[in-house]
N, C-alpha and C positions, 0 to 999 in steps of 0.2 A: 535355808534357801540355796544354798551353795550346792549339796547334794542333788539338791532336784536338780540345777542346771544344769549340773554334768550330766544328769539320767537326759535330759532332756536334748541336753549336745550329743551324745554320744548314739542316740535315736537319731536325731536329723543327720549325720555324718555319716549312719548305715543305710539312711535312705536315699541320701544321696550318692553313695557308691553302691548299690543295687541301682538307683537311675541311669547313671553312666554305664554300667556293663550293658543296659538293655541298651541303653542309645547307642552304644559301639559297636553295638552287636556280637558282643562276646556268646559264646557260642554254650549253652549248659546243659551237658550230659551226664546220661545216670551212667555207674562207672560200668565199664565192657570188658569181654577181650575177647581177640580175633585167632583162633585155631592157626598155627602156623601151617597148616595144610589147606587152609580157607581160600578161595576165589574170589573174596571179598574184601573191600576197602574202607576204610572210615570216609564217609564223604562231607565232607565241612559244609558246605555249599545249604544244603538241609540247614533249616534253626526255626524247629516243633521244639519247645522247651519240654523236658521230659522224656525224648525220645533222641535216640544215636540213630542215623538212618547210612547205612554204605551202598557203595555204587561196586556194580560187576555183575556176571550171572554168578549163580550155585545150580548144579543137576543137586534135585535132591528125591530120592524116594520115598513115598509114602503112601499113606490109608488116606483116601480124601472122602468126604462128606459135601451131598449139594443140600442143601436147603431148602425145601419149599416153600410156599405160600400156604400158609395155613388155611387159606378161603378154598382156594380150588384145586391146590396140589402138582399144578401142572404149571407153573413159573417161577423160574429159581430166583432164589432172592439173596443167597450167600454160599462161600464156598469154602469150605477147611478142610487143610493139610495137614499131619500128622506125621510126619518125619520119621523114619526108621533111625535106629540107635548110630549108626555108620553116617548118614547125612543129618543126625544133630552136631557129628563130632567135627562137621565141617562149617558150619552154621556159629558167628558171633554169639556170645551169650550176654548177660548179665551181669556182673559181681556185687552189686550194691549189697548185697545182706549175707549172713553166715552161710546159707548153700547159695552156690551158681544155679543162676535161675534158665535153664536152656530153652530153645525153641522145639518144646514137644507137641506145639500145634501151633500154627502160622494161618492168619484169617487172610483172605486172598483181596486186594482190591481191585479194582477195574474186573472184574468177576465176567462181564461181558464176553470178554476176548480170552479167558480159563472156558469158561461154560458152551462160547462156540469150540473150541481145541476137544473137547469133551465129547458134545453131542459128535460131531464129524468122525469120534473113537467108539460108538457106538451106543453112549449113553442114552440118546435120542428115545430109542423104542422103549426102554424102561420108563422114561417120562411123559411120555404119551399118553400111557395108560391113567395115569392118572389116580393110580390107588396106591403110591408111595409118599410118606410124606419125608423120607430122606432117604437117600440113594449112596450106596458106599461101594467101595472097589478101592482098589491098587495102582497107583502107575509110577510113570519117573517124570517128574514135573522139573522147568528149567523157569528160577526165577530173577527176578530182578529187583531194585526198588526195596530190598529189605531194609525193615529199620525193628527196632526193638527197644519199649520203653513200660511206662508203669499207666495202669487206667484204674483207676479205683483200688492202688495200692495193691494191684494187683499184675505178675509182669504179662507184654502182651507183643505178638510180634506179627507183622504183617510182611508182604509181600503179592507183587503182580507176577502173574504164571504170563512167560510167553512161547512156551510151548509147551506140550503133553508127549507123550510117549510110551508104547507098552500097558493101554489100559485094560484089565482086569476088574468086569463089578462083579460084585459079591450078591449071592441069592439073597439073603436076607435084608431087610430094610428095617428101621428100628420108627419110634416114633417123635413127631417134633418135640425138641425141649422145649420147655419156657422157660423164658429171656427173664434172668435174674436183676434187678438192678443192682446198683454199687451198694 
């Protein structure tokens, strides 16, 4: 009997100190590091369990991808960045596992205010047509709002574009992927 209650103390003693971090709000992140050349900050204030979120812009270059609506092709529905090798080396990473997990694609949120910066760069008339089901090109996107974290054990890094610059689409268009679950 004596065994089990230490197994049994030693359970309630861990559950109560994982209660208290969350009620303190101790802060838990997967482990990172920031490029000494980064424009970027660890920002505390964020607490996504799972996710390290920094405050500042990055200019970063990239191959971006809009998404569409698989119904009718013609309303975007998401937007992904692809970082050139130069603005990952500026870009927070990951460290939790044997390789450093970097940001070689950044999913965009608030996509609204990327997708207007876009169309007004001339995206527009590619999308009109309405016979792409995703649209690629080149520009220099300025983000904010990055953070970087794991979704299905998988690393994942986001970011809001607040402005566009230098865009560049590419003739070809490829076709929509299907959405993998975890």
């Amino acid at each position: 009997m004596g065994t089990r209650f230490v197994k049994l103390q030693s359970t309630l003693v861990a559950f109560l100190l994982l209660i208290s971090q969350v009620c303190l709000g101790e802060k838990i992140y997967p482990a990172f590091n920031i490029p000494t050349d980064s424009t970027l900050t660890l920002d505390s204030s964020e607490n996504v369990p799972g996710y390290v979120h920094f405050s500042g812009q990055a200019t970063v270059r990239a191959r971006f991808t809009v998404l569409l609506r698989p119904k009718d092709y013609t309303r975007i529905i998401g937007l992904v960045i692809e970082p050139d090798s130069e603005s990952i080396g500026l870009l927070p990473y990951l460290t939790e596992r044997e390789i450093d997990e970097v940001a070689d694609e950044i999913v965009v949120t608030i996509t609204e205010r990327a997708v207007e910066l876009l169309l007004e760069s001339g995206v527009s008339g590619r999308l009109n047509r309405g016979d792409d089901r995703r649209v690629h090109g080149n520009a220099v996107f300025v983000i904010d709002n990055f953070a970087a974290g794991f979704e299905c054990d998988q690393p994942y890094f986001m970011g809001r574009v607040v402005d566009v610059e230098e865009v560049a689409l590419e003739t070809t268009v490829g076709e929509m992927p299907q959405a993998d679950p975890c």
